[in-house]
N, C-alpha and C positions, 0 to 999 in steps of 0.2 A: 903821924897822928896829930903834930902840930897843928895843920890845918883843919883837922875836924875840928879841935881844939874853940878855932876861933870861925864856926859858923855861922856867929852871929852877923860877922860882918857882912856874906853871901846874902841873906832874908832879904835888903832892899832890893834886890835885884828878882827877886819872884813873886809872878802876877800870872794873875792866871792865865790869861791873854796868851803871856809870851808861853808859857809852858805849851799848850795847846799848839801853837802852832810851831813850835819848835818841834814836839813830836814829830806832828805830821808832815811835815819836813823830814825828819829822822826817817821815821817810818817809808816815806815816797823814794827816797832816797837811796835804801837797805837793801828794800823790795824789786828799785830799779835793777840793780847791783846784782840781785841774788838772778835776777831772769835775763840778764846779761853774759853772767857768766855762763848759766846753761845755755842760751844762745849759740855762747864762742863754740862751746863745746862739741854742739848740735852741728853748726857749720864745719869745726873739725873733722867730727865724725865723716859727714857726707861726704868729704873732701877726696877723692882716690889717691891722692899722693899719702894718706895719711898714711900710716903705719899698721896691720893690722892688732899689734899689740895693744899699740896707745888706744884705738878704735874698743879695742875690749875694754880698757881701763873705763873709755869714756862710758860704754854702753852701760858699765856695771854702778859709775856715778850718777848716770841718768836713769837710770831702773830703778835706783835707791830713792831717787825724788819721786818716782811715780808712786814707791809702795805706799797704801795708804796706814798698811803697819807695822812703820817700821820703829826702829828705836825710843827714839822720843814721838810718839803721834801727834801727826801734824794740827790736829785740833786745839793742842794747849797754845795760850796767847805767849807768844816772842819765841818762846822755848819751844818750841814744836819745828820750828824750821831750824833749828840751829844744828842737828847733825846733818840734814839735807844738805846746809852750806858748806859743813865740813868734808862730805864728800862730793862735793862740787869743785870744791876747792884746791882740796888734795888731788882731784883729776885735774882740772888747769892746770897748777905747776906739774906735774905730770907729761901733760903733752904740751905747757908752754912753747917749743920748739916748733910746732905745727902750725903755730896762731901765726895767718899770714896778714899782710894786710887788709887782702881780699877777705878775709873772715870777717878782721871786725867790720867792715863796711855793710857785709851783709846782716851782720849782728845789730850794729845800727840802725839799717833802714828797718828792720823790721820793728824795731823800740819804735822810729819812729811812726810804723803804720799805728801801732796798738797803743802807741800815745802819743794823741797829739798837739800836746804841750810840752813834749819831751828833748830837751835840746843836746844834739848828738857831740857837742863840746863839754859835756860832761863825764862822757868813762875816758 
């Protein structure tokens, strides 16, 4: 609590400027992340060496992204995706074993079709 403490010293350091684009950075970043990992997953799935276990786990991870109602509904701002991620999540280290390299490359090129400003030296 020290350091809340002493917030005053933090204040020079915020402009609006930078908050704004540090967001949207945050946010570009999150959002890559989150459709990354369903990516990996997706490629897992397709995968025939995968497992058909891990294959369920994923389907039931990727089902959960599609409900449009589920837990937390995806409408609320930040919080709306956050249990999505969590069972995104929880199915990646799940079937992490599966993740070839061949995966992410396909998980990549396709980041890279749908943005293309997106630099695959990022995940």
């Amino acid at each position: 609590m020290k350091a809340l403490a002493n917030y005053d010293k933090y204040q020079k350091y915020f402009s609006d400027d930078q908050f704004w684009g540090k967001v949207k950075k945050l946010v570009r970043k999150a959002g890559i992340k989150i459709v990354y990992i369903a990516l990996l997953l997706y490629y897992v799935m397709r995968n025939p060496a995968t497992p058909k276990a891990d294959r369920t786990k994923i389907l039931g991870a990727l089902g959960y992204l599609l409900l449009p109602t589920d837990l937390i509904p995806d409408f609320l701002p930040v919080a709306g995706y956050t249990d999505d991620l969590a069972a995104l999540t929880w199915a990646l280290y799940s079937v992490a074993k599966n993740i070839t390299p061949e995966v992410k490359i396909q998980a990549r090129q396709k980041l890279g079709e749908w943005f293309e400003d997106y630099d695959a030296q990022e995940q």
